[in-house]
SEFI-523697 format. One record per residue (C-alpha): residue in three letters; z, x, y. Coordinates in pm, 1 decimal. Each point is the difference from the previous one (the first is absolute). Layout:
residues N
{code Ala	c3 Z	c1 X	c2 Y} $
...
END
This chain:
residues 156
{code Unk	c3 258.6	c1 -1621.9	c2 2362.0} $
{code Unk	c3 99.8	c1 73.4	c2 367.4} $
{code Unk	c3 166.7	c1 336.1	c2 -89.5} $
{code Unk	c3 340.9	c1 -158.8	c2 -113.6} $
{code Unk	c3 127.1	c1 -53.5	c2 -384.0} $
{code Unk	c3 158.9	c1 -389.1	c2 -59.4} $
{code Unk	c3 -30.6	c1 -184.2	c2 -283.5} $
{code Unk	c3 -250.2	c1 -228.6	c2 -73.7} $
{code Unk	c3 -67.7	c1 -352.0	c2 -257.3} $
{code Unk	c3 -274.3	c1 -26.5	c2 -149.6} $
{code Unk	c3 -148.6	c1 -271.7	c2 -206.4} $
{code Unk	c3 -277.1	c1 29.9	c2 -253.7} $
{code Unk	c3 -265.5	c1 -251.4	c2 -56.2} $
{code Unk	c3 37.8	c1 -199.6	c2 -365.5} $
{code Unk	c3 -359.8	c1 -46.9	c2 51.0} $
{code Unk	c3 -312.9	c1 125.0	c2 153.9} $
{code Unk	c3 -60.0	c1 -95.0	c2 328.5} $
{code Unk	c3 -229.7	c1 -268.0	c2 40.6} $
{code Unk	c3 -307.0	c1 145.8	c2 322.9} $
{code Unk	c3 128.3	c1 -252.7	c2 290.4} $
{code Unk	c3 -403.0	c1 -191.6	c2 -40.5} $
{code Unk	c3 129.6	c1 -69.6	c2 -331.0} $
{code Unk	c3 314.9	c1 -202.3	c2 105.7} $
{code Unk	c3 -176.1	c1 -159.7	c2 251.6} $
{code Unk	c3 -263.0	c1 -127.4	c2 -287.1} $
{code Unk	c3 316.5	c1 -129.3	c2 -199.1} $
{code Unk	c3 72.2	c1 -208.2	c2 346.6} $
{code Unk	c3 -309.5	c1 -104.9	c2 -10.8} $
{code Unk	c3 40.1	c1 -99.2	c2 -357.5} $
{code Unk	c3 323.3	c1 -139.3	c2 2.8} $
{code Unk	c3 -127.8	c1 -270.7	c2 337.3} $
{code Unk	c3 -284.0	c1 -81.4	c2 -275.2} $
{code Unk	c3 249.6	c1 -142.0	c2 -222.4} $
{code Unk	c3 202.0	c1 -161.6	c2 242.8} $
{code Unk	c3 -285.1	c1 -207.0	c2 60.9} $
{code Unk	c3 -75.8	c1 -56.6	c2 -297.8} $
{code Unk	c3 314.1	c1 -133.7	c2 -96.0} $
{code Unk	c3 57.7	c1 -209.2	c2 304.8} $
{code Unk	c3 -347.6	c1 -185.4	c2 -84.1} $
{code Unk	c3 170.4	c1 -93.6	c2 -399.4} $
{code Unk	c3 328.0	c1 -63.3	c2 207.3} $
{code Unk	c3 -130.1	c1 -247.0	c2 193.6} $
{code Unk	c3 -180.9	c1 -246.6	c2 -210.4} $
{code Unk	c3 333.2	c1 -5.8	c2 -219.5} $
{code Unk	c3 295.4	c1 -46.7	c2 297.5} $
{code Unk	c3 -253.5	c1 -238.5	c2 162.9} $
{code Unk	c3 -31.6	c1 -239.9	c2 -338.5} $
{code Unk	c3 393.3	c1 -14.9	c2 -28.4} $
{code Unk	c3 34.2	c1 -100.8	c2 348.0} $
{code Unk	c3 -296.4	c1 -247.5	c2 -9.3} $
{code Unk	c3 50.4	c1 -185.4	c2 -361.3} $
{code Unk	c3 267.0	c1 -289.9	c2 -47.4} $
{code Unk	c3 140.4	c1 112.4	c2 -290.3} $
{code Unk	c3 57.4	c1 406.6	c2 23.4} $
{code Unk	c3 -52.7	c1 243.3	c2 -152.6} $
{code Unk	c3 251.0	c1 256.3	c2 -94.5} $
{code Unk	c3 -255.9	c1 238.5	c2 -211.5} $
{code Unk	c3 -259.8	c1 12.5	c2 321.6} $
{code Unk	c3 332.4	c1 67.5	c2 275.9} $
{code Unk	c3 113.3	c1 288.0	c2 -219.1} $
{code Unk	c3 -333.4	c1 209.5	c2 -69.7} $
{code Unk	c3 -112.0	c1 -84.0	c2 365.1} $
{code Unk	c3 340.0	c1 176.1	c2 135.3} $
{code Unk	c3 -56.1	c1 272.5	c2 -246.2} $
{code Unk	c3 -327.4	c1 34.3	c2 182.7} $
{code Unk	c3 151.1	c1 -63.3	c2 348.8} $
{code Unk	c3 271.4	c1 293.6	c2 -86.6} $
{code Unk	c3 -265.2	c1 187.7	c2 -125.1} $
{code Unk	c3 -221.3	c1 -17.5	c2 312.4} $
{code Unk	c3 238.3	c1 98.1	c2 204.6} $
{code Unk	c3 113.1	c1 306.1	c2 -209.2} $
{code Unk	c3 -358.2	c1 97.8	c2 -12.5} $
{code Unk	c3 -61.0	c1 -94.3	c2 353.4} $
{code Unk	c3 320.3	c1 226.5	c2 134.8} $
{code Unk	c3 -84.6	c1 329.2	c2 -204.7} $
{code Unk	c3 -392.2	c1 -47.9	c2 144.4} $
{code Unk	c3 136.9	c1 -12.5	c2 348.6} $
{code Unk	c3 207.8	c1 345.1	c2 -111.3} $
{code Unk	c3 -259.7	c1 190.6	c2 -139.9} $
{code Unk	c3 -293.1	c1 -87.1	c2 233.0} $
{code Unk	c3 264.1	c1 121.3	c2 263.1} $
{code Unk	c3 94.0	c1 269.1	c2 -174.8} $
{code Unk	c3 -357.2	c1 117.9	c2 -83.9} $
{code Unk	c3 -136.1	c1 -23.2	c2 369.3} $
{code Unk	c3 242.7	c1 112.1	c2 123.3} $
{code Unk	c3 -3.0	c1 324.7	c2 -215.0} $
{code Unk	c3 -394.9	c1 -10.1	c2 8.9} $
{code Unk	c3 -6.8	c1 34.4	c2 408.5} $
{code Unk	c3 290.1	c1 231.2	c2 38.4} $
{code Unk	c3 -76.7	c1 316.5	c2 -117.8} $
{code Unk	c3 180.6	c1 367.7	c2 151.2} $
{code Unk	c3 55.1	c1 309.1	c2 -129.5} $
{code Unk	c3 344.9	c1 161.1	c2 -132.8} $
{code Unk	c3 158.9	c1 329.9	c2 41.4} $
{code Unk	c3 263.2	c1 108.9	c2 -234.2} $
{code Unk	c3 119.6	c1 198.2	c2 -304.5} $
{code Unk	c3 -13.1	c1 -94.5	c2 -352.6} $
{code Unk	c3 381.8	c1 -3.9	c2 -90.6} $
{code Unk	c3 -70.5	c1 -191.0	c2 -369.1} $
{code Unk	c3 -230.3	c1 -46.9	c2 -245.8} $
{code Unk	c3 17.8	c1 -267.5	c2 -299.7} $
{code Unk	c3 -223.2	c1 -28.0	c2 -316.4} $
{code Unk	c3 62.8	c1 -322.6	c2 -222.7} $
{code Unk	c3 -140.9	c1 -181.4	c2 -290.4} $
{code Unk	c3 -21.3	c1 -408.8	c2 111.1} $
{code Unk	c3 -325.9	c1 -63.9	c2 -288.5} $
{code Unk	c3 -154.0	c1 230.6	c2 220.9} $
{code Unk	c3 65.1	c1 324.6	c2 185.9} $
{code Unk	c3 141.1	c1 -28.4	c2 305.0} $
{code Unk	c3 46.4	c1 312.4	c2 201.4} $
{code Unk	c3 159.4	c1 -58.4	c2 373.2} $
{code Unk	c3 98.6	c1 251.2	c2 265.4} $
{code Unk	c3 285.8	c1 -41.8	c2 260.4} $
{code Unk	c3 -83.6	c1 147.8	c2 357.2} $
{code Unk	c3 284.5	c1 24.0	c2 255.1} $
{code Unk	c3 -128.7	c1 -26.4	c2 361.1} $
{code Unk	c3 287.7	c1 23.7	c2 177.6} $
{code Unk	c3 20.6	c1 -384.6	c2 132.3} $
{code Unk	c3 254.2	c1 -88.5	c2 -305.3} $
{code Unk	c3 229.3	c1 41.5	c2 -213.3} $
{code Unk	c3 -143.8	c1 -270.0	c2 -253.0} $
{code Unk	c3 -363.5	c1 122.0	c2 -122.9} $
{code Unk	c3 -196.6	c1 -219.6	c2 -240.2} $
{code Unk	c3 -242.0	c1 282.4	c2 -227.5} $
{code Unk	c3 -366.3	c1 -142.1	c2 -4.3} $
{code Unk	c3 -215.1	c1 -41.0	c2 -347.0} $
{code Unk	c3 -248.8	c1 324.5	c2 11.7} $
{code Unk	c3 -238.0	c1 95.9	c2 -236.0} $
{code Unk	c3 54.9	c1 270.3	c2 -268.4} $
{code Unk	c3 -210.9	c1 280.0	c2 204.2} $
{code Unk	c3 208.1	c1 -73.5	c2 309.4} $
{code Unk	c3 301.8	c1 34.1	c2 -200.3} $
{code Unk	c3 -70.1	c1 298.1	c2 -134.9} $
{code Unk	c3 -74.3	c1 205.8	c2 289.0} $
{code Unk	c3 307.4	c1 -178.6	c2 220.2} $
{code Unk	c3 308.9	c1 202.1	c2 -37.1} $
{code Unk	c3 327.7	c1 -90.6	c2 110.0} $
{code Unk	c3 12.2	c1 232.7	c2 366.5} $
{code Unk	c3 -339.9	c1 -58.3	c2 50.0} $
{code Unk	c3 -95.0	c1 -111.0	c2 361.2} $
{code Unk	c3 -252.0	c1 -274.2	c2 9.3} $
{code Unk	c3 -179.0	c1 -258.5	c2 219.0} $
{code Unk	c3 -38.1	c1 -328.0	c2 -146.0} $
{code Unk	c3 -277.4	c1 -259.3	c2 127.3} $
{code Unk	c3 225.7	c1 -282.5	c2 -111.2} $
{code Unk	c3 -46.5	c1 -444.5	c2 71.2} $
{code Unk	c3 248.6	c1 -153.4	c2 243.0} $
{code Unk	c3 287.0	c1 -59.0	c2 -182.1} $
{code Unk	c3 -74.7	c1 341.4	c2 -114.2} $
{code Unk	c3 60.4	c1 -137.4	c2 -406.5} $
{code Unk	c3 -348.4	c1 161.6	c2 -99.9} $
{code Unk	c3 -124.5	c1 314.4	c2 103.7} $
{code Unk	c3 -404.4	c1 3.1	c2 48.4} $
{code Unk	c3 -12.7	c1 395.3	c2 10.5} $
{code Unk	c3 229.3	c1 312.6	c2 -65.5} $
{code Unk	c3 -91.9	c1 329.3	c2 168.0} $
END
């Protein structure tokens, strides 16, 4: 794209791409359990710090719920970023398919690689099989694609 040859990456999704209101469900999801596992956390680090004798069995599953918390709590924050972000942001792509990638993960995945001319790294987006089929490499397209531009809503 932009009437000059260079080389290009690309990179080929392992898996299907997840629709951005999906990840942002995950978030939601994931902040679920962090709650969840701050309110078991609690009662247990409180009763070791409370009792006169301790107890080692209550500190060690109430920091494995701690650690857990905050794990959970850190990849909600991520995704619900992540997925409003994506959600909010959509624009539309010019380019030219340059690859295309069929692969057998359980499931089919079929992705297609579309170089716009902005660099020389391009990450292919999950299609479906129809889309696949009827997207050959020099094809010029124009992708309605989120903001990150890691799923593409429509190809034309």
């Amino acid at each position: 794209m932009g009437g000059r040859q260079r080389r290009v990456r690309v990179t080929h999704p392992w898996h299907a791409a997840e629709r951005p209101g999906s990840v942002l469900t995950s978030g939601v999801a994931a902040a679920a359990m962090a709650v969840i596992l701050t309110c078991l956390a609690a009662p247990l680090l409180s009763s070791f710090v409370r009792t006169p004798v301790p107890k080692p069995v209550a500190l060690v599953f109430g920091c494995g719920l701690a650690i857990g918390a905050v794990a959970a709590a850190y990849v909600a924050v991520r995704a619900v970023y992540a997925g409003a972000r994506n959600i909010t942001g959509r624009h539309t792509v010019e380019g030219v398919v340059v690859d295309r990638l069929s692969r057998q993960y359980g499931e089919e995945i079929y992705s297609v690689a579309v170089d716009d001319g902005t660099s020389d790294e391009i990450v292919a987006w999950t299609v479906d099989r129809a889309t696949y089929d009827r997207l050959i490499e020099g094809t010029r397209v124009q992708a309605v694609v989120s903001a990150d531009a890691r799923y593409a809503y429509e190809i034309r």
